[in-house]
C-alpha positions in Angstrom: 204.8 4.8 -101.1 202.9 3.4 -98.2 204.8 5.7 -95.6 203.2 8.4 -97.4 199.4 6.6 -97.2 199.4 5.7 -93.9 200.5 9.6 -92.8 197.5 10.5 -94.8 195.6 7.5 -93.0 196.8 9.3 -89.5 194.7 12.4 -90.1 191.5 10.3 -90.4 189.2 8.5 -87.4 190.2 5.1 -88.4 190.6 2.8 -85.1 193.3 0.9 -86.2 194.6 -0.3 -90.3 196.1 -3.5 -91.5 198.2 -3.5 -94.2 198.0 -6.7 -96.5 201.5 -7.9 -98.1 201.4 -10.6 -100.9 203.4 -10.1 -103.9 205.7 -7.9 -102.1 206.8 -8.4 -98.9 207.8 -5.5 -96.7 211.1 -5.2 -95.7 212.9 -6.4 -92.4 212.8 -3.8 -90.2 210.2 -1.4 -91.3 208.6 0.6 -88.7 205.0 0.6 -90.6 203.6 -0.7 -87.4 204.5 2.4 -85.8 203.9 4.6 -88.4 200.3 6.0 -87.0 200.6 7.1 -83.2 197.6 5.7 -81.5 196.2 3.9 -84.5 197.3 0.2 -84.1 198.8 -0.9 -87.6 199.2 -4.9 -88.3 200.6 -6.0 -91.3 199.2 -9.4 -93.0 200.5 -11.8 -95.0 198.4 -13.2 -97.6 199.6 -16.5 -99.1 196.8 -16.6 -101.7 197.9 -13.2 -102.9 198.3 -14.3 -106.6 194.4 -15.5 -107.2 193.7 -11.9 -107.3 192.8 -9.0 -105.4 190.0 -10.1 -103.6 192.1 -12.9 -102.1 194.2 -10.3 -100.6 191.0 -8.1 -99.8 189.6 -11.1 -98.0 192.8 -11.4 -95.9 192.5 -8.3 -94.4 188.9 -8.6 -93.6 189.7 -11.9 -91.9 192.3 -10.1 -90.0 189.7 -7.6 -88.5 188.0 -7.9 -84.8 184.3 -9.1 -84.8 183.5 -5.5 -83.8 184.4 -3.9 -86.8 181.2 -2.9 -88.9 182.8 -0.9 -91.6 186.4 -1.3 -93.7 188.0 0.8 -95.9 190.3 0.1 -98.8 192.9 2.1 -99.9 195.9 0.9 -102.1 199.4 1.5 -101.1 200.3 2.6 -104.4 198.2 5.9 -104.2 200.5 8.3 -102.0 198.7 11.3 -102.4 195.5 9.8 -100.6 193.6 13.0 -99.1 192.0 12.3 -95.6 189.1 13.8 -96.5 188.4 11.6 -99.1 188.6 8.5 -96.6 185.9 10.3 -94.5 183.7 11.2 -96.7 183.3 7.5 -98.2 183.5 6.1 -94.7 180.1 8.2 -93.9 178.2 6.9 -96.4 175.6 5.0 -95.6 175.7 2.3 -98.6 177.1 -1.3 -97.9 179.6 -0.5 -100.9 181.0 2.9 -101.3 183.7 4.2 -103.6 185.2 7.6 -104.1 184.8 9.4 -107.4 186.8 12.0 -108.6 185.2 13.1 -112.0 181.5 11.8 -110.5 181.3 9.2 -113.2 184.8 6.9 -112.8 184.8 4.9 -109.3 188.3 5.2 -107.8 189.3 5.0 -104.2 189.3 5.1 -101.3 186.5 2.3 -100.8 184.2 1.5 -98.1 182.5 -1.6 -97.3 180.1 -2.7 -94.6 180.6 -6.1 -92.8 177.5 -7.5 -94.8 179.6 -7.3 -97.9 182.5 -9.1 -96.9 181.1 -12.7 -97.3 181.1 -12.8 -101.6 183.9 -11.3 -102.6 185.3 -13.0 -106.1 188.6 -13.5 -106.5 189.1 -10.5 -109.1 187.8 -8.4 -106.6 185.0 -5.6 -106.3 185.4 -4.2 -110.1 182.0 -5.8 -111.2 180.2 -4.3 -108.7 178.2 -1.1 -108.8 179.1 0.9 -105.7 177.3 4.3 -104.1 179.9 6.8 -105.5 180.7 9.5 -103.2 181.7 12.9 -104.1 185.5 14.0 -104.1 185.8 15.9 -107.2 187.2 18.8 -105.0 190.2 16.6 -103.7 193.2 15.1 -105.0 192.8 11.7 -106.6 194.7 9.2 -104.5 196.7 8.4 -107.4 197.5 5.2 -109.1 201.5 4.2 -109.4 202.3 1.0 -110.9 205.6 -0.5 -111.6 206.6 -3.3 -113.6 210.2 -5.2 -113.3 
C-alpha cells in the first residue's frame, strides 16, 4: 500500500518524506526511495517500534533537518490518501492539525508544528485534541489493517 501513498504524497508540496519502518520491514530492493521524482524519500528504521506509535512518530521527527518547521503524518496503510487533503491540514495554522472527514471524527492526514514534537507519549497523539480541518468533500485516506 505505500506505493499507492507516496504517488498521492507526489501531487503535494512536501520538500521531501521519510518513511518509518518498525514492525515491518520493507523489502530488499524496493525502489520507495525513488518513488517521488524530486521529493527526496528516506526510509527509517525504528528499533523502539513496539512501545507504540509515538516511538515510531518520534523516529521520524528525529530523522528530520533542523529546518523543518512543520510535519505531516500519514499512515501507509491508507492508500487512497487525497493530496488535497494533505494541503489543506498542512495550511493550518494550529500546532496540531488533523483531517476530518465527517467534521466530528479526527482521522488523517495530520499536521504538527516543530513546537509539538518534544512530548509526544508513547501511545501516540490519540489523547490530544487537534484543530480539525475540513475534508468532508474528499476521500478518507482509508484505514487497512491486517492481522497474521
Amino acid at each position: 500500500m505505500l506505493p499507492a501513498v507516496l504517488a498521492a504524497l507526489r501531487e503535494t508540496s512536501l520538500a521531501s518524506i521519510v518513511v518509518v519502518e518498525g514492525a515491518h520491514k520493507l523489502e530488499p530492493g524496493t525502489r520507495y526511495r525513488d518513488a517521488v521524482p524530486g521529493t527526496p524519500v528516506r526510509v527509517v528504521s525504528c528499533e523502539t517500534w513496539a512501545r507504540g506509535p509515538g516511538a515510531s512518530l518520534r523516529c521520524g521527527l528525529a530523522a528530520l533537518g533542523s529546518d523543518v518547521d512543520r510535519a505531516l503524518v500519514v499512515l501507509a496503510d491508507g492508500p487512497e490518501l487525497d493530496p488535497q487533503a494533505v494541503e489543506r491540514v498542512l495550511a493550518a495554522e494550529a500546532p496540531y492539525a488533523a483531517a476530518t472527514y465527517d467534521g466530528a471524527t479526527r482521522s488523517h492526514p495530520v499536521a504538527l508544528a516543530r513546537g509539538a514534537w518534544g512530548d509526544i507519549p508513547d501511545e501516540g497523539l490519540r489523547g490530544r485534541e487537534p484543530a480539525l480541518v475540513d475534508c468532508s468533500d474528499l476521500r478518507p485516506p482509508g484505514d487497512v489493517d491486517f492481522r497474521r
